[in-house]
C-alpha positions as CSV (number, residue, x, y, z in Angstrom):
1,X,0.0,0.0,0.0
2,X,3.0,2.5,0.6
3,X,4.4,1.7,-2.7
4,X,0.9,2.7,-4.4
5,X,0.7,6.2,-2.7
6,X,3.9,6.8,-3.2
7,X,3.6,5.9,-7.2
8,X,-0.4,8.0,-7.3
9,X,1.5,11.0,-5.3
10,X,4.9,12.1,-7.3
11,X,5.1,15.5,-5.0
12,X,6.0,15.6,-1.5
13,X,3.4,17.3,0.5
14,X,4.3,20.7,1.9
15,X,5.9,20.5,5.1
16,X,4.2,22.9,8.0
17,X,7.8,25.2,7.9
18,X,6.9,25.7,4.0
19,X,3.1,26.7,4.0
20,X,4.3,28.9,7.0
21,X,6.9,30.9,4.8
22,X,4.3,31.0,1.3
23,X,1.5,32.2,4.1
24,X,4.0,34.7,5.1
25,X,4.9,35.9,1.3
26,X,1.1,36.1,1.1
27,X,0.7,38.6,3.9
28,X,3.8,40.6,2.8
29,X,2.3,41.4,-0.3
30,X,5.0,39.2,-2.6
31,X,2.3,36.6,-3.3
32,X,5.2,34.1,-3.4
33,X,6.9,35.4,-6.5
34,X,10.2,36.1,-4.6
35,X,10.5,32.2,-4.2
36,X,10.2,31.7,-8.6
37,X,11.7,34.0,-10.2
38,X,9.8,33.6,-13.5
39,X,6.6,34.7,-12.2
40,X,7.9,38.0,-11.4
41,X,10.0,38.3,-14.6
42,X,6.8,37.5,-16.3
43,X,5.0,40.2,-14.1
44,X,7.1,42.9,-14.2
45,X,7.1,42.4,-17.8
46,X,3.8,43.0,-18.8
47,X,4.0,46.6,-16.2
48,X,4.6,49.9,-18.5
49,X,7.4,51.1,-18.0
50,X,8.9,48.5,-15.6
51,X,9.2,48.4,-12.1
52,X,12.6,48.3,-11.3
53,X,13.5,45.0,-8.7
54,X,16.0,45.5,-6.1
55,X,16.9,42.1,-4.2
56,X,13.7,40.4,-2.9
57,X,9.5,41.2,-2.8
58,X,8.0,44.1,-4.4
59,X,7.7,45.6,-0.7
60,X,11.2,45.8,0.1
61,X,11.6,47.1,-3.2
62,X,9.2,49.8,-2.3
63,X,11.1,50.8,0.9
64,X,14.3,51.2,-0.8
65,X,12.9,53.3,-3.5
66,X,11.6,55.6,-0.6
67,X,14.6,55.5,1.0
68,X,15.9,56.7,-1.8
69,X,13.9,59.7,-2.7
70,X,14.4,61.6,0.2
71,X,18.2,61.3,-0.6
72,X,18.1,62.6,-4.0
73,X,15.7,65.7,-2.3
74,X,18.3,66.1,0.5
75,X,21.5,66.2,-2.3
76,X,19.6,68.4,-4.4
77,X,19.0,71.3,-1.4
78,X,22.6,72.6,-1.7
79,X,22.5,73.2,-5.6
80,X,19.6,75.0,-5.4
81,X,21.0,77.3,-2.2
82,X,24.1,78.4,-4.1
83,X,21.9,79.0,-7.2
84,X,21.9,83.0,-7.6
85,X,19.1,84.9,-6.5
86,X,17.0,87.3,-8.6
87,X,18.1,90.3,-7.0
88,X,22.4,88.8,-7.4
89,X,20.9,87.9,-11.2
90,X,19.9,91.9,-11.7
91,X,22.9,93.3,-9.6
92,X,25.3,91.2,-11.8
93,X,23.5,92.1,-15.1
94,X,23.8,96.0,-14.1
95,X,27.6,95.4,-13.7
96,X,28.0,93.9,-16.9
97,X,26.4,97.2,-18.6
98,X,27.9,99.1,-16.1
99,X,31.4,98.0,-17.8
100,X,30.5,98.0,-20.7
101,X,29.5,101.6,-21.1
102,X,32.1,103.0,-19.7
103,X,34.7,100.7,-21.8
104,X,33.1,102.5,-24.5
105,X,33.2,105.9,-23.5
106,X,36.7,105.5,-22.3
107,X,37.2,104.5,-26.0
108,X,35.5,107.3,-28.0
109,X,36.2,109.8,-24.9
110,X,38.5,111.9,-27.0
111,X,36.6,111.9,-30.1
112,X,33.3,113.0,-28.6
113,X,34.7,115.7,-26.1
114,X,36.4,117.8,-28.3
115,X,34.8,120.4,-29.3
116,X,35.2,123.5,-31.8
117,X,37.0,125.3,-29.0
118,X,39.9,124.2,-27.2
119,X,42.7,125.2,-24.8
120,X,46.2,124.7,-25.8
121,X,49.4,124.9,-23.7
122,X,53.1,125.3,-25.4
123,X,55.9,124.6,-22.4
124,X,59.1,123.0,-22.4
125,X,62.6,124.2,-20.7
126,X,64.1,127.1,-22.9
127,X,67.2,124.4,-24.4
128,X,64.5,121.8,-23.9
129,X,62.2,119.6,-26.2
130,X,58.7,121.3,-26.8
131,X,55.1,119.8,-25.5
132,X,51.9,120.8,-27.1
133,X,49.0,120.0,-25.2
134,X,45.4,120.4,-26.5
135,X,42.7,120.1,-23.7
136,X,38.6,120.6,-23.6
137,X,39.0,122.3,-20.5
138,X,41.5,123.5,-18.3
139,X,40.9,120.9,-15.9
140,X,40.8,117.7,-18.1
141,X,43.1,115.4,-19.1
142,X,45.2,116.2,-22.7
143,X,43.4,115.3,-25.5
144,X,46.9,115.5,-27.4
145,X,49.7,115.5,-25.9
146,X,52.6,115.9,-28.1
147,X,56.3,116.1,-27.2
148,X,58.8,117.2,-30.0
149,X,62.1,115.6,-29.9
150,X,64.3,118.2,-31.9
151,X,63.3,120.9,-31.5
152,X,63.7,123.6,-28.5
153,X,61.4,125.4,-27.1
154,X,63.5,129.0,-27.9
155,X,63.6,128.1,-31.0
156,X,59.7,128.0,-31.1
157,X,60.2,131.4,-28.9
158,X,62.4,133.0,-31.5
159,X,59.7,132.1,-34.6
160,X,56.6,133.5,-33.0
161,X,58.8,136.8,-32.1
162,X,59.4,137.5,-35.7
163,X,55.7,136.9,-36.9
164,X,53.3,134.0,-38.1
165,X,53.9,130.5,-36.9
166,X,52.7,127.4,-38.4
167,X,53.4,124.1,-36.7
168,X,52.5,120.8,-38.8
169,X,52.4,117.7,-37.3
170,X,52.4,114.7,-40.2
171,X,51.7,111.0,-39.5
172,X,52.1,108.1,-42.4
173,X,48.7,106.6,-43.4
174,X,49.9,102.6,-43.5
175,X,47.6,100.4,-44.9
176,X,45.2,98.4,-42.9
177,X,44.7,94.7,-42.4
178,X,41.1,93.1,-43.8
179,X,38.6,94.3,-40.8
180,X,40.8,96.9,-39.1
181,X,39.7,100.2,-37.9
182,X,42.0,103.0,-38.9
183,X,42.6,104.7,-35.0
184,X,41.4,108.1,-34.7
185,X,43.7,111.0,-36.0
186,X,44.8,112.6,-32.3
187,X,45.4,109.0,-31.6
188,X,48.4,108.4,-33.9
189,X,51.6,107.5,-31.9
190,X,54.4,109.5,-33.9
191,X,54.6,112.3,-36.5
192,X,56.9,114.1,-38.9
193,X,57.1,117.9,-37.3
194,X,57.6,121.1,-39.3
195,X,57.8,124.5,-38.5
196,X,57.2,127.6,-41.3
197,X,57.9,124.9,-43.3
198,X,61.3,123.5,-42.3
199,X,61.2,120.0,-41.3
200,X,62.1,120.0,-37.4
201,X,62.4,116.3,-36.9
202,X,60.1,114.3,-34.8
203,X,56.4,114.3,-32.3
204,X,55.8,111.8,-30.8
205,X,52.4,111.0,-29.0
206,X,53.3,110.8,-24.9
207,X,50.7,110.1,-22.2
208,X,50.3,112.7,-19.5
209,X,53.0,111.7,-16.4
210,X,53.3,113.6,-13.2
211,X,56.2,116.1,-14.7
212,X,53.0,117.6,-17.4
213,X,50.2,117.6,-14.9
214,X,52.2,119.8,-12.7
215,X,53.0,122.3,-15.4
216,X,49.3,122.4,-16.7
217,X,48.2,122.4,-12.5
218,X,50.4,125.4,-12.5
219,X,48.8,126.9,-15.4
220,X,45.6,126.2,-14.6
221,X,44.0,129.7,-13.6
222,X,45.9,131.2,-16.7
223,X,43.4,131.6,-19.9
224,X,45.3,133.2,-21.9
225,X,49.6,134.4,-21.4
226,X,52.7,133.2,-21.3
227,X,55.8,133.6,-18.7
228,X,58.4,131.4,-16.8
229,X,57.2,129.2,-13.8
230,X,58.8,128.3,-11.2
231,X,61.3,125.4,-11.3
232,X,59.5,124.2,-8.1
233,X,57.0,123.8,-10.7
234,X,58.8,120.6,-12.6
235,X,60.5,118.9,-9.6
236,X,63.9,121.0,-9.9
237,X,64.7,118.7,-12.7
238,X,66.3,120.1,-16.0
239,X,67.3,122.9,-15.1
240,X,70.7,123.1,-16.7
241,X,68.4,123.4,-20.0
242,X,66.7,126.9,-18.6
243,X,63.8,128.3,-17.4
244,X,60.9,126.2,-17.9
245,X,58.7,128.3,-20.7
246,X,54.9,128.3,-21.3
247,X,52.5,130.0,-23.6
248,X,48.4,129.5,-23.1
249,X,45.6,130.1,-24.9
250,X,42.2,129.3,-26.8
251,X,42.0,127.5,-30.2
252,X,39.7,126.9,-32.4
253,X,39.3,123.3,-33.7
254,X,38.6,123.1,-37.7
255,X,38.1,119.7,-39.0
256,X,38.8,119.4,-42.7
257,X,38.0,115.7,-42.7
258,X,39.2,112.2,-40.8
259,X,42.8,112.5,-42.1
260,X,43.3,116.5,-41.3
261,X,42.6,118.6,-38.7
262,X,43.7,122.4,-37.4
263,X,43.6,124.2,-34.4
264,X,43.9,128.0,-34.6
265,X,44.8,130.3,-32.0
266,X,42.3,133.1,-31.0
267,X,43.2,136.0,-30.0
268,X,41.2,137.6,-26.9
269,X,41.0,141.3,-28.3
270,X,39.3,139.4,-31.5
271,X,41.6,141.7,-33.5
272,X,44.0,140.5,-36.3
273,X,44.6,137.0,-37.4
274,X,46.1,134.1,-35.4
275,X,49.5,133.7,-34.2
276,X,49.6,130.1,-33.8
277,X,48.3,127.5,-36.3
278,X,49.0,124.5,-35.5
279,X,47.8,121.3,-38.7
280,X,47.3,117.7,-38.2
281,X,47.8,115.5,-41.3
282,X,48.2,112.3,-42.4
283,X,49.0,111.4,-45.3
């Protein structure tokens, strides 16, 4: 009779520890699947899009997916601290512009602050190299600054005591590369000088140091003169050359087209023609 059962009944009967554990998978919420693995492949298979399975029941796949989530919220809260605020956003934005605009009027300062009238300073030591220096204003930076390198500044004395004097400056017009802008005409770094006509060497272009804004501090209050300062004036430098000379007055700017200029002296009676004419070519 054992032999019979045992043919009619090929599977063992579950044991009480085995319908204890699948009772327990039942409760959990696995519904056994954890115990053959292609029920749940066959389950999470017809799911859109898929569930993803991490180690065991659906459950404990749950918990870990929540454990999870707060995570990611928790690494995301310092990103979104050190992101800018609106206000940093607009402060920034307005610095940009800020810098910007004056970049580009520090770039077209001189072009759009001269006007038709100008003041111009001659000064140099008497055995000394001459500086021209053509100002908007008496208390703004030089325009032009322009230092001749041979020629003396009793030279330029001696010419204006015996009449007329006409000082050109002349710069080279090189050609430009494809896309360059040609710099602005009182931006040119050196220049061919001439005096009456006589070629007197060299300008060259110079930036105002602290020797020149003494001189034109000095001069400041002066519209219109000329004299000797002081050699407390320039430092006590130079003065084996001579006194340090200056002449000061109004011009009038003229401007014939982007490659000339000319700046003539006007004379404060209004009487007569100018003394001082003073070109800008290139050519």
């Amino acid at each position: 009779m054992a032999r019979a059962f045992r043919a009619a009944s090929p599977l063992p009967l579950p044991s009480s520890r085995s319908a204890a554990a699948a009772a327990a998978a039942t409760n959990n919420g696995g519904g056994g699947r954890g115990n053959f693995p292609w029920l749940t492949k066959k389950s999470s298979g017809n799911n859109k899009p898929p569930a993803p399975q991490r180690g065991g029941p659906s459950g404990a796949g749950l918990e870990g997916r929540a454990a999870e989530e707060p995570a990611a919220a928790v690494g995301d809260g310092p990103s979104s601290e050190q992101s800018p605020s609106p206000s940093r956003k607009r402060a920034d934005a307005l610095a940009r512009l800020r810098a910007a605009f004056l970049a580009a009027i520090t770039h077209r300062r001189r072009r759009r602050q001269l006007g038709s009238c100008v003041t111009g300073t001659i000064f140099g030591r008497r055995r000394g190299r001459v500086h021209v220096a053509l100002q908007t204003d008496p208390r703004s930076a030089p325009v032009l600054l322009v230092e001749m390198a041979a020629y003396s500044t009793g030279a330029l004395v001696r010419e204006m005591s015996s009449g007329l004097v006409r000082l050109a400056l002349e710069s080279e017009k090189t050609p430009l590369a494809a896309g360059e802008k040609r710099r602005g005409l009182l931006e040119e770094p050196t220049w061919r000088a001439y005096c009456n006509g006589r070629k007197c060497g060299f300008a060259v272009r110079r930036e105002c140091g602290a020797d020149e804004w003494r001189v034109l501090g000095a001069v400041e209050p002066v519209s219109v003169g000329a004299g000797v300062l002081p050699d407390d004036v320039s430092g006590g430098g130079g003065a084996e050359e001579g006194d340090l000379m200056y002449m000061r007055a109004r011009f009038e700017r003229v401007v014939g087209s982007r490659d000339s200029e000319a700046f003539y002296m006007m004379n404060p009676d209004g009487s007569g023609g100018p003394e001082l004419s003073i070109y800008l070519l290139r050519v």
